[in-house]
N, C-alpha and C positions, 0 to 999 in steps of 0.2 A: 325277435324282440319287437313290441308294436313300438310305431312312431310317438316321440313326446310330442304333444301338443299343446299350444297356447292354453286350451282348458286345463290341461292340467297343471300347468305354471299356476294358473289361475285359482284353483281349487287348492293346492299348498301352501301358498302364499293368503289365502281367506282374501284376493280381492276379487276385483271384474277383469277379464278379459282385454276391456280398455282400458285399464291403469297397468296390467301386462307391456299392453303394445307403448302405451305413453315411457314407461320405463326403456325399451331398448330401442323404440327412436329416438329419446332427449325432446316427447313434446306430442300433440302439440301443446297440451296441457299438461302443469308443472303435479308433482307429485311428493306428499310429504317423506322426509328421508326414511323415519320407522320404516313407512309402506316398501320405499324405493327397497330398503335395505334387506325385508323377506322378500320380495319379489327376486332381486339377483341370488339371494341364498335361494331360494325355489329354482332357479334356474340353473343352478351349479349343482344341488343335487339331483334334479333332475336329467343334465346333461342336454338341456332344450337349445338346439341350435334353432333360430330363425328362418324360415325359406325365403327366403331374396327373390326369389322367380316369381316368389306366387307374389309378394309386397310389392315388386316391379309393375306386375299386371296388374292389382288396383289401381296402384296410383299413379299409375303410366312413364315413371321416373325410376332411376336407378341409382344407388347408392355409390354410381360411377361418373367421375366429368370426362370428358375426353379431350386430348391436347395432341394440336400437330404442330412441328417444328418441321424447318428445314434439313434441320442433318445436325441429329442427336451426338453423334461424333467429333461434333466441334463443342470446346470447354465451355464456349459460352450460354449454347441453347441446351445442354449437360446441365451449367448449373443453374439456368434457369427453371429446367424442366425439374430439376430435386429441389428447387425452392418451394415450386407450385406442387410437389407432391407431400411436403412439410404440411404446408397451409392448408390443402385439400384436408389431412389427415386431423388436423385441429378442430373440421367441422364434421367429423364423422363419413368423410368420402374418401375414396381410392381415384387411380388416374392411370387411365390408359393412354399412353402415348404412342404417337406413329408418323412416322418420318417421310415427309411429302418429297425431299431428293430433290427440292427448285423445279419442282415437276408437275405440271396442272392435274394433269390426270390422275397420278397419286395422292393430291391432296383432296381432289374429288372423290376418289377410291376412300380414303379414309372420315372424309365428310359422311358418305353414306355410312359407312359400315359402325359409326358410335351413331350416329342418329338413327340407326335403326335398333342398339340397342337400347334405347331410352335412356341417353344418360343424362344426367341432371342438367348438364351443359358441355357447353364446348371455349376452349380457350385457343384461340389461333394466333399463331407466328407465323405471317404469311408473307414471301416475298412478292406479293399481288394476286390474291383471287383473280379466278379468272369467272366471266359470266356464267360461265358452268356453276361454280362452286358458290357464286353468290343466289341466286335461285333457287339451288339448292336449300341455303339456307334460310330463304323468304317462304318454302313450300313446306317446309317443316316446322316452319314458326321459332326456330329452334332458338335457345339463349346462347348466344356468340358474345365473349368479350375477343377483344382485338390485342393482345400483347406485344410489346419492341416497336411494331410498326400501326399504322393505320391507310391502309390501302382506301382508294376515294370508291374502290368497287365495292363496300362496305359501308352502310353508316350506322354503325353497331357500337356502344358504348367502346372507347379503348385508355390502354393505360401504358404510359410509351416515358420515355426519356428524354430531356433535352439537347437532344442530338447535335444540332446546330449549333446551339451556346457550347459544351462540351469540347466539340470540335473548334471554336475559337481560342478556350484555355488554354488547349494542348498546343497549337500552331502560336501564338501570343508566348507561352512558354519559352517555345526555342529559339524565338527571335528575341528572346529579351537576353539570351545567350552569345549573342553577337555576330550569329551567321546573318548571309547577305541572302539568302532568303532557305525557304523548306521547302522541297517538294511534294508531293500526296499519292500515295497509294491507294487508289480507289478502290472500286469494283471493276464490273467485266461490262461488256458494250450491253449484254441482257440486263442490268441494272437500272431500272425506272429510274427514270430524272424527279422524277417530284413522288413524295411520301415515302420514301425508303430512307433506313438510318441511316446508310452506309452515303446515298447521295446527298441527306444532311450534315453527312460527317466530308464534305465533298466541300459542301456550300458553309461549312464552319470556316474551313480552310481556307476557300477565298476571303471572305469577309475580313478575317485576320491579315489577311499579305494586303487587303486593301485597304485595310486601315494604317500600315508601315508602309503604306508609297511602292509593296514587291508586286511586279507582274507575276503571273500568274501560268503565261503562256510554254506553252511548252516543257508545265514542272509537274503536270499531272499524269500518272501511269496507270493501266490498268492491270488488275490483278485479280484470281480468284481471294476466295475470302481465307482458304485454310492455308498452313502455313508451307505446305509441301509446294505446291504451283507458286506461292509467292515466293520461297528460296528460289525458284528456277529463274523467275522473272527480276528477283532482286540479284541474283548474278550477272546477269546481263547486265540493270543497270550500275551497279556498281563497279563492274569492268571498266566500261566505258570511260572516252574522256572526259565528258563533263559529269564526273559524280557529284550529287548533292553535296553539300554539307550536315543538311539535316530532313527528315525524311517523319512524316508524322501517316498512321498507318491507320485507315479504317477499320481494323479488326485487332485485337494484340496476337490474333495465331498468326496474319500477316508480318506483324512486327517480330513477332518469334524466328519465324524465316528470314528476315533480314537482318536477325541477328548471324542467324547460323552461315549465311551466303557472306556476312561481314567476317565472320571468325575465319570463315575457308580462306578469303583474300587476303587475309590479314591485316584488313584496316581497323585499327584500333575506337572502338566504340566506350565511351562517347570521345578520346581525344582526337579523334580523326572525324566522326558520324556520329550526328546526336537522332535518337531516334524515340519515338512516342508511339503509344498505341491508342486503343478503346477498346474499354468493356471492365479491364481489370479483373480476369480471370485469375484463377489461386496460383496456377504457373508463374504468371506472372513476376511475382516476385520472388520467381526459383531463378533466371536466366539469368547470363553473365553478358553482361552487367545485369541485374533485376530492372524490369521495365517500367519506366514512367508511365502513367495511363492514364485514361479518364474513367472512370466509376460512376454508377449508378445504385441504388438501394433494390437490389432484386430482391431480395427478403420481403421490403413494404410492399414492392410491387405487385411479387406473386402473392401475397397478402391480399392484396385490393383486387385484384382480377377475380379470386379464387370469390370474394366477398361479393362481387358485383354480379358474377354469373349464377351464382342462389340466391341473391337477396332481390327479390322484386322490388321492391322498397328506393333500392338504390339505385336503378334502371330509369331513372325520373328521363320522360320527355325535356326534350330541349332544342338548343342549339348545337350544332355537331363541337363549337367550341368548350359546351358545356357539358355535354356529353364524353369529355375528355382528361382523363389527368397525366397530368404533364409532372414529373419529378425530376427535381436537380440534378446536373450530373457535376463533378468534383473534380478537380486535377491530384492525381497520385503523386507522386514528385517521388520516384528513385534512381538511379546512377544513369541510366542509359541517356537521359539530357543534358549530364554534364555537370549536377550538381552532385556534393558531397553527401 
């Protein structure tokens, strides 16, 4: 059976060629609906599927973005990655995602391999490009937004959260509860001290014990980010003799673990342990007690990323400050702090 082709879309439908192709890109010239309306019935009885391959090769661009994450396996860069594949899907794109493992090399592995399939752009969540992988992306001219974080080895439009204000709500929180101070569950010694959330959610934490007069020293711990290594390390500390009173967690999979290391010991949360997280994953508010958190609009977010990485328009030179949106993050307030 021969191949349908755009001619012949064309020649059922009575137009050109080019009001074919304007019809199943959405542009770049608008097209009157009658017209629009034979052209798709031409193409449904025709059964014309588009070649993507040969469209790609024109136009040097693919009808794909590419997005790497650290480790899809955790709830939060999960629901990030389905909000930005929602939003992709709104502008007529798909998204390939690929999981860099906190690993340079793998992030580079996956830098190459969507920049070489020409895809329209790239969306990164990077716990710090390394000089490799920024190169990379200065040699391919490629469009990078920066999402969650912005790494200083990058100065590429990004769209990130209030991490540090955030992290002051939740710690403000549970000293407005009447513990004599909160501890913090950081990250791990690999955790860059400046442009990472987790070490803003680090420096949220001070700022709040140093605004109530609590030192600081000796209340910070380090932990991985998921919640399995943080039950290990929240057993320990919670054994111990000086357990917290309350405990504010840079990730809520962290928090999740220190709920479950609380349950084993049997310290009663929140009458014994007030605890908070970040991010406000859908879990979340499944755990016993449901977890206080702090929140972000990932929905607007992956919204404006997915927006910024197609739209030249919005790419405007600037100042790296300008060049950046910054969105609110909100205190969740459910049982695990103490409140009703």
């Amino acid at each position: 059976m021969a191949k349908v082709t755009r001619d012949d879309v064309a020649r059922l439908a009575g137009t050109s060629t080019a009001v074919v192709s304007y019809v199943i890109n959405n542009g770049p010239r608008p097209v009157a609906p009658a017209t629009r309306e034979r052209v798709l019935a031409a193409i449904k009885e025709l059964g014309y599927r588009p070649d993507r391959v040969a469209q790609a090769m024109a136009s040097r661009r693919t009808d794909l973005i590419g997005m790497i994450v650290p480790d899809a396996r955790q709830p939060f860069f999960a629901e990030m990655a389905h909000a930005v594949e929602q939003a992709a899907a709104e502008r007529g794109k798909m998204v390939l995602v690929g999981n860099s493992d906190y690993l340079d090399e793998r992030e580079v592995h996956y830098l190459r391999a969507f920049l070489g399939m020409r895809v329209s752009g790239l969306i990164l969540v990077s716990q710090g490009p390394s000089e490799t992988a920024a190169s990379e992306i200065e040699a391919w001219d490629a469009r990078v937004v920066l999402l969650h974080r912005r790494p200083d080895a990058i100065d590429d439009v990004a769209v990130v959260t209030d991490d540090v204000g955030g992290a002051q709500l939740a710690t403000r929180h549970l000293l407005e509860h009447g513990v004599s101070y909160v501890a913090c569950l950081g990250g791990t010694p690999n955790t860059p001290s400046v442009g990472d959330p987790v070490s803003d959610h680090v420096e949220g934490w001070r700022r709040a014990m140093a605004e109530a007069g609590r030192p600081t020293e000796g209340r910070l711990f380090q932990a991985p980010y998921n919640r399995y290594d943080a039950y290990e390390v929240a057993l320990t500390l919670l054994a111990g003799p000086d357990r917290p009173p309350a405990i504010v967690c840079a990730t809520d999979d962290q928090a999740i673990g220190v709920l479950r290391a609380a349950r084993e010991l049997r310290i009663d949360v929140p009458g014994e342990l007030l605890v908070a997280g970040f991010d406000d994953v859908k879990e979340a508010g499944l755990t016993d007690p449901p977890l206080t958190t702090v929140a972000s609009d990932r929905t607007t977010m992956a919204r404006a990323a997915v927006d910024l990485v197609l739209d030249d328009a919005l790419r405007v030179a600037g100042s790296r400050r300008e060049r950046q949106k910054v969105f609110p993050s909100r205190l969740v307030v459910r049982r695990s702090c103490g409140c009703s």
